[in-house]
Legacy VTK file of the C-alpha trace (Angstrom):
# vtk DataFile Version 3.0
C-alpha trace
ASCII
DATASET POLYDATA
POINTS 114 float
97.518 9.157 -29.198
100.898 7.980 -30.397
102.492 8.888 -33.605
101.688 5.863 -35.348
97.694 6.930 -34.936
98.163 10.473 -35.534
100.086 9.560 -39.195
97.099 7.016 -39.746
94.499 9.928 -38.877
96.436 12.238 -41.064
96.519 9.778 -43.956
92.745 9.381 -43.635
91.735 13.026 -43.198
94.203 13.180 -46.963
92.231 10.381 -48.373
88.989 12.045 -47.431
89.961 15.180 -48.934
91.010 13.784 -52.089
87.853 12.331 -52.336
86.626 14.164 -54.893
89.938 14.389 -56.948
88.860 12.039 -59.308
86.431 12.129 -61.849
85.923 7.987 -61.033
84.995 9.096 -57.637
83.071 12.130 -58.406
80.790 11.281 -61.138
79.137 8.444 -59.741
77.960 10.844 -56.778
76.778 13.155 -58.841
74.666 10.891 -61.223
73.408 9.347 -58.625
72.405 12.457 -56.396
68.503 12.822 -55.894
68.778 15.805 -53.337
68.562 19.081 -54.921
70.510 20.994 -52.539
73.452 18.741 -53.171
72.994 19.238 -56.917
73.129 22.853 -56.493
76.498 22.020 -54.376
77.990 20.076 -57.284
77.110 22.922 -59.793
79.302 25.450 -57.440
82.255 22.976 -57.092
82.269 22.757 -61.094
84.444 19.528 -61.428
85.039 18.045 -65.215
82.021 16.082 -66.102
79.578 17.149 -63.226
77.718 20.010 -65.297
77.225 16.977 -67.601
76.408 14.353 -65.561
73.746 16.570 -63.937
71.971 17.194 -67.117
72.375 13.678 -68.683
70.234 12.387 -64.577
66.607 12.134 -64.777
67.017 12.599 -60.676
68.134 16.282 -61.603
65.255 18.282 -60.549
64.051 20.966 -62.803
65.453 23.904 -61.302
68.789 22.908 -61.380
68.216 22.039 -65.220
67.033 25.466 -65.359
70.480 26.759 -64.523
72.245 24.554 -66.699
69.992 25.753 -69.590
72.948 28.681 -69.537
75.581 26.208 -69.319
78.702 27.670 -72.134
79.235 24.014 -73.196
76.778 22.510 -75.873
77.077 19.388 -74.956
75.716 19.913 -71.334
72.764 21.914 -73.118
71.702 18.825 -75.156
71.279 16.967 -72.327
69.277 19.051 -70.621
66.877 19.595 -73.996
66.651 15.788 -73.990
66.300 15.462 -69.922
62.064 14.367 -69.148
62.635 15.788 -66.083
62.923 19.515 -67.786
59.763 22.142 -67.401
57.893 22.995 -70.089
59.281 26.990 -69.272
63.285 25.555 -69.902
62.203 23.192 -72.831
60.812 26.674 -74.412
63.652 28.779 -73.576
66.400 25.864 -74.854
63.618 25.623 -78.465
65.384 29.247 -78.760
69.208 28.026 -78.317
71.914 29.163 -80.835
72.219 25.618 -81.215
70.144 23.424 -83.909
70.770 20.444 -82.169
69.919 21.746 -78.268
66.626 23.454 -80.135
65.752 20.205 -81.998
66.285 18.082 -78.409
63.846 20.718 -76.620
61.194 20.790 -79.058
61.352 16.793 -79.521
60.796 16.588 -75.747
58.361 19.239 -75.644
56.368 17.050 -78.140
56.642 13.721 -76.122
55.483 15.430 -72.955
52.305 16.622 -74.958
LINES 1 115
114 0 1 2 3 4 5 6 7 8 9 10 11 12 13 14 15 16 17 18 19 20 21 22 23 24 25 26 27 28 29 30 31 32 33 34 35 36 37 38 39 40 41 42 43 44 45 46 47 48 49 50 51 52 53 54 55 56 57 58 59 60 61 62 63 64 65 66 67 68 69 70 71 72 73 74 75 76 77 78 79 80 81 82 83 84 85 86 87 88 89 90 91 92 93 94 95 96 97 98 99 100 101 102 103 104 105 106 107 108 109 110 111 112 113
């Protein structure tokens, strides 16, 4: 391969890399993710804005809503109190939050899935 193809390789394998850089590039991914083993994948790389985006999807399965029922940031817990997607078991546990707001969400959707 000649230099000119080995600097164009290099520049892609950079732009590949960076992929995930940007929360413009990210995010979409992530809302838009439907397989729960890559959900669990975006909850270990803990970008800005994934935690959120995860709990905000109605394709986030229940489990992972489950973990972000411990999430430190109240906004992510609202969205996972408001999510239809949540069990009954994590609606419960979030109707027990610190928070007035994540424990008015829960019980509100506890009521509509009655």
């Amino acid at each position: 391969m000649n230099s000119q193809g080995a600097n164009h390789n290099k520049h892609n394998d950079k732009h590949n890399d960076n992929q995930l850089t940007h929360a413009e590039d990210y995010l979409p991914l992530v809302r838009n993710c439907d397989d729960e083993k890559m959900q669990f994948e975006f909850l270990k790389i803990n970008k800005p804005g994934m935690a959120l985006e995860l709990a905000k999807s109605t394709l986030t399965t229940p489990r992972v809503l489950d973990i972000l029922t411990r999430h430190p940031l109240i906004t992510v817990r609202h969205c996972v109190a408001k999510n239809p997607n949540c069990s009954e078991h994590t609606l419960k546990v979030l109707s027990e939050d610190k928070d007035m707001l994540v424990r008015d969400y829960a019980r509100r959707t506890l009521q509509a899935k009655a």
